[in-house]
N, CA, C and O atoms as a GROMACS GRO file, in nm:
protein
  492
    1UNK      N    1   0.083  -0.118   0.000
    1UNK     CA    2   0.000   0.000   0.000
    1UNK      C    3   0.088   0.125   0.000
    1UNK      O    4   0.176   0.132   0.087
    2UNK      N    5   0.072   0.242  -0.105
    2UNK     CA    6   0.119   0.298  -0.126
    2UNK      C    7   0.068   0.448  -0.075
    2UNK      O    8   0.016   0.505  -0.171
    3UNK      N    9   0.066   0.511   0.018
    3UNK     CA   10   0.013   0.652   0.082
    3UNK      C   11   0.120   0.812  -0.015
    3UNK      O   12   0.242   0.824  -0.001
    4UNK      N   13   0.058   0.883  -0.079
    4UNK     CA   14   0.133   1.001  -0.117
    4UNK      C   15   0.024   1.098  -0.010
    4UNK      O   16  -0.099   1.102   0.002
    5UNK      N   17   0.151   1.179   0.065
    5UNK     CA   18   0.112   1.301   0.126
    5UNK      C   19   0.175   1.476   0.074
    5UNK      O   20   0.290   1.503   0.037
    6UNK      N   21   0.091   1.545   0.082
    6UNK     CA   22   0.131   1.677   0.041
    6UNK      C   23   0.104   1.791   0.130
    6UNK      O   24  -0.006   1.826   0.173
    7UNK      N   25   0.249   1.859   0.155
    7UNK     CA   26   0.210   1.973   0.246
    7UNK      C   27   0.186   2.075   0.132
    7UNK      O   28   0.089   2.133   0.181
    8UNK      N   29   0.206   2.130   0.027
    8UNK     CA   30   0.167   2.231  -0.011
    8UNK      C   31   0.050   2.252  -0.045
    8UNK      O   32  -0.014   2.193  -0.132
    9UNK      N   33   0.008   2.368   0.043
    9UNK     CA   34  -0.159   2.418  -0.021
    9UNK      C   35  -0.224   2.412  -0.139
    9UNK      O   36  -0.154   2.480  -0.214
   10UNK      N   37  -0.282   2.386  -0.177
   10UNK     CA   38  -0.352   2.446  -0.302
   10UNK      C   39  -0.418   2.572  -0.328
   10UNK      O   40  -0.540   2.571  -0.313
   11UNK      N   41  -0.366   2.676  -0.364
   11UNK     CA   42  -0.411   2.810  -0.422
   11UNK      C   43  -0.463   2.862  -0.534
   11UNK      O   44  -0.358   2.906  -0.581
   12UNK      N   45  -0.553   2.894  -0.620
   12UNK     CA   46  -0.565   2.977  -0.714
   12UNK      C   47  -0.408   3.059  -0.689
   12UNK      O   48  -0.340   3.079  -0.589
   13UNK      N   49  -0.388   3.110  -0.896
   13UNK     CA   50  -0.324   3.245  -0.874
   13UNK      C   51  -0.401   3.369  -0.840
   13UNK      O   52  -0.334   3.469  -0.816
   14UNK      N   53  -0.587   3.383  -0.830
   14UNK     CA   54  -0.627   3.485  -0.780
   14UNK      C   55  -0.563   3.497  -0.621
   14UNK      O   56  -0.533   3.602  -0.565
   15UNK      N   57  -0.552   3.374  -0.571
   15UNK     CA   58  -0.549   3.389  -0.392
   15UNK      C   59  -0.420   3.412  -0.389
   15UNK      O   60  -0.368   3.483  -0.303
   16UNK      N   61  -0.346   3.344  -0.495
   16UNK     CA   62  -0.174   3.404  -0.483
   16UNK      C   63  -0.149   3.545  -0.500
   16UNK      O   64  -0.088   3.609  -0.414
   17UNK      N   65  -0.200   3.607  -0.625
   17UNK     CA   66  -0.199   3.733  -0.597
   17UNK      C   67  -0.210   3.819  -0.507
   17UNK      O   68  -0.128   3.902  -0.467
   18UNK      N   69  -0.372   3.787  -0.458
   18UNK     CA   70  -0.396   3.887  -0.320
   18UNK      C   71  -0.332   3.885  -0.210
   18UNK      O   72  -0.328   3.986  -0.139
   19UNK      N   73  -0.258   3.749  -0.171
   19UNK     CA   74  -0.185   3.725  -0.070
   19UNK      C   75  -0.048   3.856  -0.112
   19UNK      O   76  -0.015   3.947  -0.036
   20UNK      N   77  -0.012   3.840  -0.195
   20UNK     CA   78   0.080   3.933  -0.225
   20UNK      C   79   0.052   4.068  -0.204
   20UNK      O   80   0.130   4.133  -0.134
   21UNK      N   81  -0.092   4.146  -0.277
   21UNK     CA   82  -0.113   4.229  -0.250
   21UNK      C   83  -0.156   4.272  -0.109
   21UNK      O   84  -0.208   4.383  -0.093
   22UNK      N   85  -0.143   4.216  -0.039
   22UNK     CA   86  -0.146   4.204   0.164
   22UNK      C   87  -0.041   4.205   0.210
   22UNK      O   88  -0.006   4.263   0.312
   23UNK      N   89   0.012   4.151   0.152
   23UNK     CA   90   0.170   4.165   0.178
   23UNK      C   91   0.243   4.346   0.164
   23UNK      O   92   0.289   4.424   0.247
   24UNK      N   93   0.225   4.351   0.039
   24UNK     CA   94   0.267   4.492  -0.023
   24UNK      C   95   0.200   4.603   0.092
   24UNK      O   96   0.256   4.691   0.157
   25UNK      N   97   0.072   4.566   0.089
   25UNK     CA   98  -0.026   4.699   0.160
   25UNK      C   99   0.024   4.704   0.306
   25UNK      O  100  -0.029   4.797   0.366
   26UNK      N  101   0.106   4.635   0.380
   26UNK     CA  102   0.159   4.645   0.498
   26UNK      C  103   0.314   4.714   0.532
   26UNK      O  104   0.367   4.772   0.627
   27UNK      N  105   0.361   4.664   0.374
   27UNK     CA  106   0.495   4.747   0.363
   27UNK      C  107   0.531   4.883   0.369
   27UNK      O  108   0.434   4.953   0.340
   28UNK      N  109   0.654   4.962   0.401
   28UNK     CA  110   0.688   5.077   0.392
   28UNK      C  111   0.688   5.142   0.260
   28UNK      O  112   0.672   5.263   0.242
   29UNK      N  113   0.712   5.034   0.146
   29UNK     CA  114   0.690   5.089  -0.014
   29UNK      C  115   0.529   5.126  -0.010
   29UNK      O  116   0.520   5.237  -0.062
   30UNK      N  117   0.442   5.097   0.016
   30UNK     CA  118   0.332   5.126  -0.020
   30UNK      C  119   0.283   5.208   0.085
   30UNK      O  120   0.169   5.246   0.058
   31UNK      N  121   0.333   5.262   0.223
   31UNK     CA  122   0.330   5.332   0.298
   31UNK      C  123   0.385   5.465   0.233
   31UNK      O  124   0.306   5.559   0.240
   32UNK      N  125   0.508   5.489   0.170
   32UNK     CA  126   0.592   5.584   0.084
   32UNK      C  127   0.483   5.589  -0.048
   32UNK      O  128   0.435   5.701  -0.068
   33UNK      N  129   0.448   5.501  -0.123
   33UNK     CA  130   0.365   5.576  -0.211
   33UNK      C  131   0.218   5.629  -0.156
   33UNK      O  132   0.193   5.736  -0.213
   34UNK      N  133   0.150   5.605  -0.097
   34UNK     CA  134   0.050   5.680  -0.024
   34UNK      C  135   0.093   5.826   0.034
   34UNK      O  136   0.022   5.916  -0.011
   35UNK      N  137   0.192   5.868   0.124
   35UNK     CA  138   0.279   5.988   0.131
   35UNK      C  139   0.294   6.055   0.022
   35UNK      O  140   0.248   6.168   0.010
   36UNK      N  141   0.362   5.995  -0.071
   36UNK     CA  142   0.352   6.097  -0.224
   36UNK      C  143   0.248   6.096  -0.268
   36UNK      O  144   0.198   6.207  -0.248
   37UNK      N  145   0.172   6.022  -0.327
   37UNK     CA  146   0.047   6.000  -0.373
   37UNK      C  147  -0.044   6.132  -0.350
   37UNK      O  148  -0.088   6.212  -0.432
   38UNK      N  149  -0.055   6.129  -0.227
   38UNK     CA  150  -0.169   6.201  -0.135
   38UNK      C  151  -0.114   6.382  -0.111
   38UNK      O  152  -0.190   6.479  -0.114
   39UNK      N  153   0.038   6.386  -0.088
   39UNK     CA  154   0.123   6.492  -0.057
   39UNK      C  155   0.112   6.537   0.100
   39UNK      O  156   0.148   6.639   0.158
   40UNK      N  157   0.042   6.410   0.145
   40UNK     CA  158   0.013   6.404   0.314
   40UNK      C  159   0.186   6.370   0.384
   40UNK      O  160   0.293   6.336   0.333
   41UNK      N  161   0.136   6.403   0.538
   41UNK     CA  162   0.229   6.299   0.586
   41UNK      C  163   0.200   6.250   0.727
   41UNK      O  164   0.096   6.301   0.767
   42UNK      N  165   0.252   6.176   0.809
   42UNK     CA  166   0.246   6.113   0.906
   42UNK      C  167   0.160   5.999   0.877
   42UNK      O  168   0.062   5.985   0.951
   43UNK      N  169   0.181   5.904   0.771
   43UNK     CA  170   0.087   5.780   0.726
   43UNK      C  171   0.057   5.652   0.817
   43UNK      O  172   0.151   5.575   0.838
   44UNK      N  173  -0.070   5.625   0.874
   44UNK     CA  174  -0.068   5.473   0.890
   44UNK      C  175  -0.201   5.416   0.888
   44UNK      O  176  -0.319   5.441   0.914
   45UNK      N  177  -0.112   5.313   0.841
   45UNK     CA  178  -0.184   5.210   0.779
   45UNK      C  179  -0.298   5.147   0.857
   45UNK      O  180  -0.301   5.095   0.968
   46UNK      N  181  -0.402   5.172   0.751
   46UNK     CA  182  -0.548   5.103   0.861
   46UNK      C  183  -0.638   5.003   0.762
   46UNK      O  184  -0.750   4.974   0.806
   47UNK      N  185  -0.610   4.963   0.668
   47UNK     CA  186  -0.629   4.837   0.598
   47UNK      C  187  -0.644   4.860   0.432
   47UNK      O  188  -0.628   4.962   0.366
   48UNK      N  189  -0.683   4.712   0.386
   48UNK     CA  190  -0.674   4.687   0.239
   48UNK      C  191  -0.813   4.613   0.192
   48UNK      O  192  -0.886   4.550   0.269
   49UNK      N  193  -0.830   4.627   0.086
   49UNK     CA  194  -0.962   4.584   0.030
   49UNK      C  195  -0.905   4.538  -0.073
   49UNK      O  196  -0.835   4.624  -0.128
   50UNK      N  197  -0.905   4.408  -0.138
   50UNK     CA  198  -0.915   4.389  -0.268
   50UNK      C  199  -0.987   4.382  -0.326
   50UNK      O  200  -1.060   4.301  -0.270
   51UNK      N  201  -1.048   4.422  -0.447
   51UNK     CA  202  -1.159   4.456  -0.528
   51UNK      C  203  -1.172   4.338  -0.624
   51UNK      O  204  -1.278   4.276  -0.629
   52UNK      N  205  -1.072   4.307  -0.700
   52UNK     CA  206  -1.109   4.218  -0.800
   52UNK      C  207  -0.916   4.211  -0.849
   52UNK      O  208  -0.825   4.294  -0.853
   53UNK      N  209  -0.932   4.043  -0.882
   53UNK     CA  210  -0.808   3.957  -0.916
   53UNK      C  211  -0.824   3.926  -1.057
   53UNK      O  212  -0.920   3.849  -1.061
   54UNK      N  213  -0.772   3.949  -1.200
   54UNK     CA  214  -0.827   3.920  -1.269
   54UNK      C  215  -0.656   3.832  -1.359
   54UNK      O  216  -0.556   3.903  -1.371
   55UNK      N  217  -0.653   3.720  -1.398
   55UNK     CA  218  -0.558   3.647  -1.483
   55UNK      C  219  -0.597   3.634  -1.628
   55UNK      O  220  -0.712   3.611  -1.666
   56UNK      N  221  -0.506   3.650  -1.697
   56UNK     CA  222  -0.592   3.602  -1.838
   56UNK      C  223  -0.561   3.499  -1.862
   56UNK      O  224  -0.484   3.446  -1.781
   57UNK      N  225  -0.598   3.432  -1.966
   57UNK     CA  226  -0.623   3.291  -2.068
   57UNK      C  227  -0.444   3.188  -2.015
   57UNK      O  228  -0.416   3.080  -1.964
   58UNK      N  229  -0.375   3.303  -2.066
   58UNK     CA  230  -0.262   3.253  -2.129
   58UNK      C  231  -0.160   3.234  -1.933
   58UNK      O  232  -0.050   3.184  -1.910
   59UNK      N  233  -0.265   3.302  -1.830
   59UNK     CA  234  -0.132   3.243  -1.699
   59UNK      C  235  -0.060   3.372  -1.697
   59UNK      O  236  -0.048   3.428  -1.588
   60UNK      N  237   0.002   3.440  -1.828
   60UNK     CA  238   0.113   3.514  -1.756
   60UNK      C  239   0.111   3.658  -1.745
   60UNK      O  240   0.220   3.712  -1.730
   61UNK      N  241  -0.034   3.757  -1.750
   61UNK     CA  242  -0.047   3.856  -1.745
   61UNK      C  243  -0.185   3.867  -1.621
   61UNK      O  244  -0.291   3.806  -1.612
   62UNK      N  245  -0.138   3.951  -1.557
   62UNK     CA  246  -0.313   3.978  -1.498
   62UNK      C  247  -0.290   4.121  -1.470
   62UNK      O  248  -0.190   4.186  -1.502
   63UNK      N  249  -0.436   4.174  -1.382
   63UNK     CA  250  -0.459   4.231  -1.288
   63UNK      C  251  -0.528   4.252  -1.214
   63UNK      O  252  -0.646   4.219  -1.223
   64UNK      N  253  -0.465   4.329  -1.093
   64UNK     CA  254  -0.553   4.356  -0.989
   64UNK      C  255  -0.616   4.474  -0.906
   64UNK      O  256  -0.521   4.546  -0.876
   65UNK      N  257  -0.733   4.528  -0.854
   65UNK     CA  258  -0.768   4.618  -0.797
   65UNK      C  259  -0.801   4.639  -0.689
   65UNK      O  260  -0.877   4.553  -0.646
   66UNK      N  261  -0.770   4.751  -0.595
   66UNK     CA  262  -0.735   4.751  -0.487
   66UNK      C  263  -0.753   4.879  -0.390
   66UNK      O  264  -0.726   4.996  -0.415
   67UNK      N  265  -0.796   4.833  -0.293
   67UNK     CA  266  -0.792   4.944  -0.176
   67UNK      C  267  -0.724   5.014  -0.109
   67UNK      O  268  -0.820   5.090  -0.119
   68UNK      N  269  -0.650   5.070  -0.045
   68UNK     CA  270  -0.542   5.090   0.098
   68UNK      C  271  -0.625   5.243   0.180
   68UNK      O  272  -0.644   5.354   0.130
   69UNK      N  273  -0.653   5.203   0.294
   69UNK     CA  274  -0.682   5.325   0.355
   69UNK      C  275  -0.568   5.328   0.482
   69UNK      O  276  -0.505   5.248   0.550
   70UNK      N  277  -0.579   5.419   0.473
   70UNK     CA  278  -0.447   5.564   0.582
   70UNK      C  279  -0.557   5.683   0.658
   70UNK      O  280  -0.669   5.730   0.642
   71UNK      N  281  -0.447   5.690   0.741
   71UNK     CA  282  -0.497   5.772   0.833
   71UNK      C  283  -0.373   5.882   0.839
   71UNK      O  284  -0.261   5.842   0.870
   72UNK      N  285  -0.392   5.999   0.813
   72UNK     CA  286  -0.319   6.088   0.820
   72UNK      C  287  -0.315   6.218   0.897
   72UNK      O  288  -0.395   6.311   0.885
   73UNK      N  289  -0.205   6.211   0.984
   73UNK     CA  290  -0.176   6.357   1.063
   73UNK      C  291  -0.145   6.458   0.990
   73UNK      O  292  -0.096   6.433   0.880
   74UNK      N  293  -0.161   6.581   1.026
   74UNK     CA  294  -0.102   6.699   0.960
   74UNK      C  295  -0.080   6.800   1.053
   74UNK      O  296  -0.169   6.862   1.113
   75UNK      N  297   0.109   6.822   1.069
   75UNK     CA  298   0.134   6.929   1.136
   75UNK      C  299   0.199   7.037   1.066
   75UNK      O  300   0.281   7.002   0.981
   76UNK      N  301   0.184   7.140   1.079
   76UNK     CA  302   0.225   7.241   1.019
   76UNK      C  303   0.352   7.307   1.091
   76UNK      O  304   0.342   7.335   1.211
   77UNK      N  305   0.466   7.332   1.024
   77UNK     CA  306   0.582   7.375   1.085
   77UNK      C  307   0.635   7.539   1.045
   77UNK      O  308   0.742   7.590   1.077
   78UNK      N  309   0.536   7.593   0.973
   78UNK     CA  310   0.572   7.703   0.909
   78UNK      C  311   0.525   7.798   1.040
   78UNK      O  312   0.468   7.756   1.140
   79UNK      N  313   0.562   7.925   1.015
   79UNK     CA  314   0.547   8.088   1.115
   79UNK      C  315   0.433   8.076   1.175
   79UNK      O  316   0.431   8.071   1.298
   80UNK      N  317   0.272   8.066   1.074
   80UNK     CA  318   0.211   8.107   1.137
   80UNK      C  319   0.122   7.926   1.140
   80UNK      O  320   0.051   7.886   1.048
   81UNK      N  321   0.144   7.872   1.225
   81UNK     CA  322   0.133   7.714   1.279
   81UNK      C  323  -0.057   7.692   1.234
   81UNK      O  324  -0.147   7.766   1.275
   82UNK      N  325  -0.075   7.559   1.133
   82UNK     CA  326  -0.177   7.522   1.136
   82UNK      C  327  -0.239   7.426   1.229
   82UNK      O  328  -0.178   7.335   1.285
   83UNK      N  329  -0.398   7.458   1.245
   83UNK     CA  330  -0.421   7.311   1.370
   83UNK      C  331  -0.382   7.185   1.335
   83UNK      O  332  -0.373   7.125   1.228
   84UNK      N  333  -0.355   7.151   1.479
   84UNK     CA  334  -0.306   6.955   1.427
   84UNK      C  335  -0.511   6.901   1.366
   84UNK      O  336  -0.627   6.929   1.398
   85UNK      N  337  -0.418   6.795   1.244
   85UNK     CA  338  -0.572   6.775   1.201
   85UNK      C  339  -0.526   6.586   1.132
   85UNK      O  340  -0.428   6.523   1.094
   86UNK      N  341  -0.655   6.570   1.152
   86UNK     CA  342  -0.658   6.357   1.116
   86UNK      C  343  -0.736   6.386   1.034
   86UNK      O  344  -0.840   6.452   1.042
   87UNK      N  345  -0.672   6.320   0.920
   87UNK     CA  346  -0.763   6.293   0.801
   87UNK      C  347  -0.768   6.110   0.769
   87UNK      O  348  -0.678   6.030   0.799
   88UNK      N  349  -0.911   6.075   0.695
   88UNK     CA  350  -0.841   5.941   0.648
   88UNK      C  351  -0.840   5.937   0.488
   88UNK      O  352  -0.914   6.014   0.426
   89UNK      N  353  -0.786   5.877   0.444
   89UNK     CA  354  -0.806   5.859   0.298
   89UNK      C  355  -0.737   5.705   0.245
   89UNK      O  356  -0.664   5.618   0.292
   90UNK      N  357  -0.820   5.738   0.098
   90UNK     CA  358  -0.859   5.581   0.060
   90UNK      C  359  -0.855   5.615  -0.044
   90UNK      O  360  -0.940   5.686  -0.099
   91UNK      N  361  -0.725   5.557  -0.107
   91UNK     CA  362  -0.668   5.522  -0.211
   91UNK      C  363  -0.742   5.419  -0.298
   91UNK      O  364  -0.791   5.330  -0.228
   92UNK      N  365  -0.768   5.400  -0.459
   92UNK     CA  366  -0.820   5.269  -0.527
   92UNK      C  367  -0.674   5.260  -0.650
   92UNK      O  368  -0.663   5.331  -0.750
   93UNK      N  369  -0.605   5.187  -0.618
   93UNK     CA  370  -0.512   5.164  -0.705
   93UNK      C  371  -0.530   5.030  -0.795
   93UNK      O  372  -0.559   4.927  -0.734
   94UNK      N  373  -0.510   5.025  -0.965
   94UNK     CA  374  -0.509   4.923  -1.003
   94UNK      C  375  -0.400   4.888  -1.061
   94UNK      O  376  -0.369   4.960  -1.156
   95UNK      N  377  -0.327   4.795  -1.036
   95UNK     CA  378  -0.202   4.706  -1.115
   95UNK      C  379  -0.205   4.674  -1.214
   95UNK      O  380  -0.322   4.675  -1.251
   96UNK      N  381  -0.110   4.628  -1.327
   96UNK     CA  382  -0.134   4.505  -1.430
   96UNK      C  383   0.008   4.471  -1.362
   96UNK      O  384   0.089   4.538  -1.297
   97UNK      N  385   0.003   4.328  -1.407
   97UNK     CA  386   0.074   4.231  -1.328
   97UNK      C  387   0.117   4.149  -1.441
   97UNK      O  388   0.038   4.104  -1.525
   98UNK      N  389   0.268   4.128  -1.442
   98UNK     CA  390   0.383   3.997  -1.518
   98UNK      C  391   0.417   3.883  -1.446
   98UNK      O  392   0.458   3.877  -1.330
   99UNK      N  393   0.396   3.792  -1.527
   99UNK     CA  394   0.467   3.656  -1.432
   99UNK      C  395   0.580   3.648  -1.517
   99UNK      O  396   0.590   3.652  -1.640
  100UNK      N  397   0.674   3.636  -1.417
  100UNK     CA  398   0.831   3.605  -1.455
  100UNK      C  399   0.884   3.458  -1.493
  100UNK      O  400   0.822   3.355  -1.468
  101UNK      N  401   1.004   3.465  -1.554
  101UNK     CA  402   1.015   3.304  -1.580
  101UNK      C  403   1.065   3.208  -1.473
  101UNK      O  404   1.128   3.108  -1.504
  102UNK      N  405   1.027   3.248  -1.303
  102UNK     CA  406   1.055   3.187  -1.222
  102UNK      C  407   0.940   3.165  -1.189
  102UNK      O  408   0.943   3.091  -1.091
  103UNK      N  409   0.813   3.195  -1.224
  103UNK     CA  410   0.661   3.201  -1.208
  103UNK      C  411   0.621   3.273  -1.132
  103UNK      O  412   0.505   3.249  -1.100
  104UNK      N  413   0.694   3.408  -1.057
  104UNK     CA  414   0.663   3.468  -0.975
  104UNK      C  415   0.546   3.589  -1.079
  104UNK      O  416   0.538   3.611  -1.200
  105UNK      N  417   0.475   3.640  -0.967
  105UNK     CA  418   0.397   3.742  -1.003
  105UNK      C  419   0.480   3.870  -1.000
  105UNK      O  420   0.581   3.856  -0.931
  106UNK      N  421   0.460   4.026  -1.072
  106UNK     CA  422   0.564   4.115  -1.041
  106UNK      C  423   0.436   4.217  -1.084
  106UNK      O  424   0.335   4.173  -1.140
  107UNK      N  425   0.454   4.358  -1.051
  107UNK     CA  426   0.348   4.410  -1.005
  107UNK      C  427   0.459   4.574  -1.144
  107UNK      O  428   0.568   4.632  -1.142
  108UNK      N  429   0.365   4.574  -1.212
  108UNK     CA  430   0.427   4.662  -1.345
  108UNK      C  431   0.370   4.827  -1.297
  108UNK      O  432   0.288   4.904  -1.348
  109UNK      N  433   0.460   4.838  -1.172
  109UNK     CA  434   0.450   5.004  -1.138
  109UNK      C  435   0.420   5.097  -1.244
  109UNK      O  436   0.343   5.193  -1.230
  110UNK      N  437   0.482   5.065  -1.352
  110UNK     CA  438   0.499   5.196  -1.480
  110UNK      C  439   0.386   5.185  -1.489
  110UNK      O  440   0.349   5.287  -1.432
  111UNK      N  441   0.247   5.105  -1.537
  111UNK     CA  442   0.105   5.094  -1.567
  111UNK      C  443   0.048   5.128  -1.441
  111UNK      O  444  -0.067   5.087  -1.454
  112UNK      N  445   0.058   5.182  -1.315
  112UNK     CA  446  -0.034   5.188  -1.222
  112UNK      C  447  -0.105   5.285  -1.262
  112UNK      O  448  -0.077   5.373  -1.344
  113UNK      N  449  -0.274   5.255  -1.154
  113UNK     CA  450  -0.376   5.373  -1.151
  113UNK      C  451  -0.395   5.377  -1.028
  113UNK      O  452  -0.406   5.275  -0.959
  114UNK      N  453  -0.404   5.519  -0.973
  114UNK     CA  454  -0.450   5.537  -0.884
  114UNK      C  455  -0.516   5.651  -0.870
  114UNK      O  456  -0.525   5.746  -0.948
  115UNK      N  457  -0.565   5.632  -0.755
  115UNK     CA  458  -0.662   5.794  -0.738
  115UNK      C  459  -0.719   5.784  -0.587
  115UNK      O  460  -0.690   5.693  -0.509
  116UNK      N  461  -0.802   5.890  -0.557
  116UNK     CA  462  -0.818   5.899  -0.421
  116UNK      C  463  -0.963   5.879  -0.442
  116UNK      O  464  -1.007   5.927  -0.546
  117UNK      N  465  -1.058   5.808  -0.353
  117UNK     CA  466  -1.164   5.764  -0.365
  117UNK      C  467  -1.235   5.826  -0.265
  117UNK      O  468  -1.356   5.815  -0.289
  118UNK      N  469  -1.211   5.893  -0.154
  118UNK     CA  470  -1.231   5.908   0.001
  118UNK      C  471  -1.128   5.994   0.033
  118UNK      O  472  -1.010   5.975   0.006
  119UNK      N  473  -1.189   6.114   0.105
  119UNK     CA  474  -1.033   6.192   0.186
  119UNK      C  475  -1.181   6.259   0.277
  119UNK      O  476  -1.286   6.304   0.230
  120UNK      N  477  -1.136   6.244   0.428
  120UNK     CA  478  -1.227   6.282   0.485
  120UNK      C  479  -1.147   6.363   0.609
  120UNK      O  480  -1.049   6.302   0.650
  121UNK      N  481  -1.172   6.474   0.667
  121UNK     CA  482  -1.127   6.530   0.793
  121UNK      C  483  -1.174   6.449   0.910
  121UNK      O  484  -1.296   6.432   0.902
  122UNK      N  485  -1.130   6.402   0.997
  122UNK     CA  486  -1.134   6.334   1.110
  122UNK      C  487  -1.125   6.408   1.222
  122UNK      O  488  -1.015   6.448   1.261
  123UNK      N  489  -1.253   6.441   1.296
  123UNK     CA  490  -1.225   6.546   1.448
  123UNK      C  491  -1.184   6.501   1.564
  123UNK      O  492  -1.169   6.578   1.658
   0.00000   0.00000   0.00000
């Protein structure tokens, strides 16, 4: 009697993707583009939404769409000092995405979209 066992999961590349994009949305790179993005500062991170995972036919192109909301301080350092103020905002960024010839997914910055979906003052 012959038993085969397997530890590796079974994933879609949609669930591979998003895992990635959870990954990214926790990082300081995507902390730094929200800062520029926005022209805010004091950024943190208060979660991610993925919207939709999309692969095509052929495996090696996709993309994906996406959430990140921030919470942002604003202090003013100039003469005449603005109030401290919390804003949140909510980014919808969409990717197109390359798979490499190691099969990894890679996330094609030069094609990004983004925009601000939400920017709200917080009292």
């Amino acid at each position: 009697m012959e038993i085969q066992m397997s530890t590796e999961a079974r994933i879609t590349e949609d669930e591979r993707i998003a895992h990635w994009i959870e990954l990214y949305a926790f990082s300081s790179s995507a902390n730094t583009f929200a800062r520029s993005f926005t022209g805010k500062n004091g950024a943190k991170f208060e979660g991610v939404e993925i919207e939709s995972v999309q692969v095509d036919p052929s495996g090696k192109k996709g993309s994906a769409t996406y959430r990140l909301r921030y919470s942002f301080s604003s202090v003013s350092y100039s003469k005449n000092p603005q109030p401290y103020q919390m804003s949140e905002t909510t980014l919808q960024i969409t990717d197109q995405l390359i798979r490499d010839e190691y099969d990894h997914w890679l996330f094609d910055w030069n094609s990004r979209e983004a925009h601000i979906v939400e920017d709200k003052l917080l009292k």
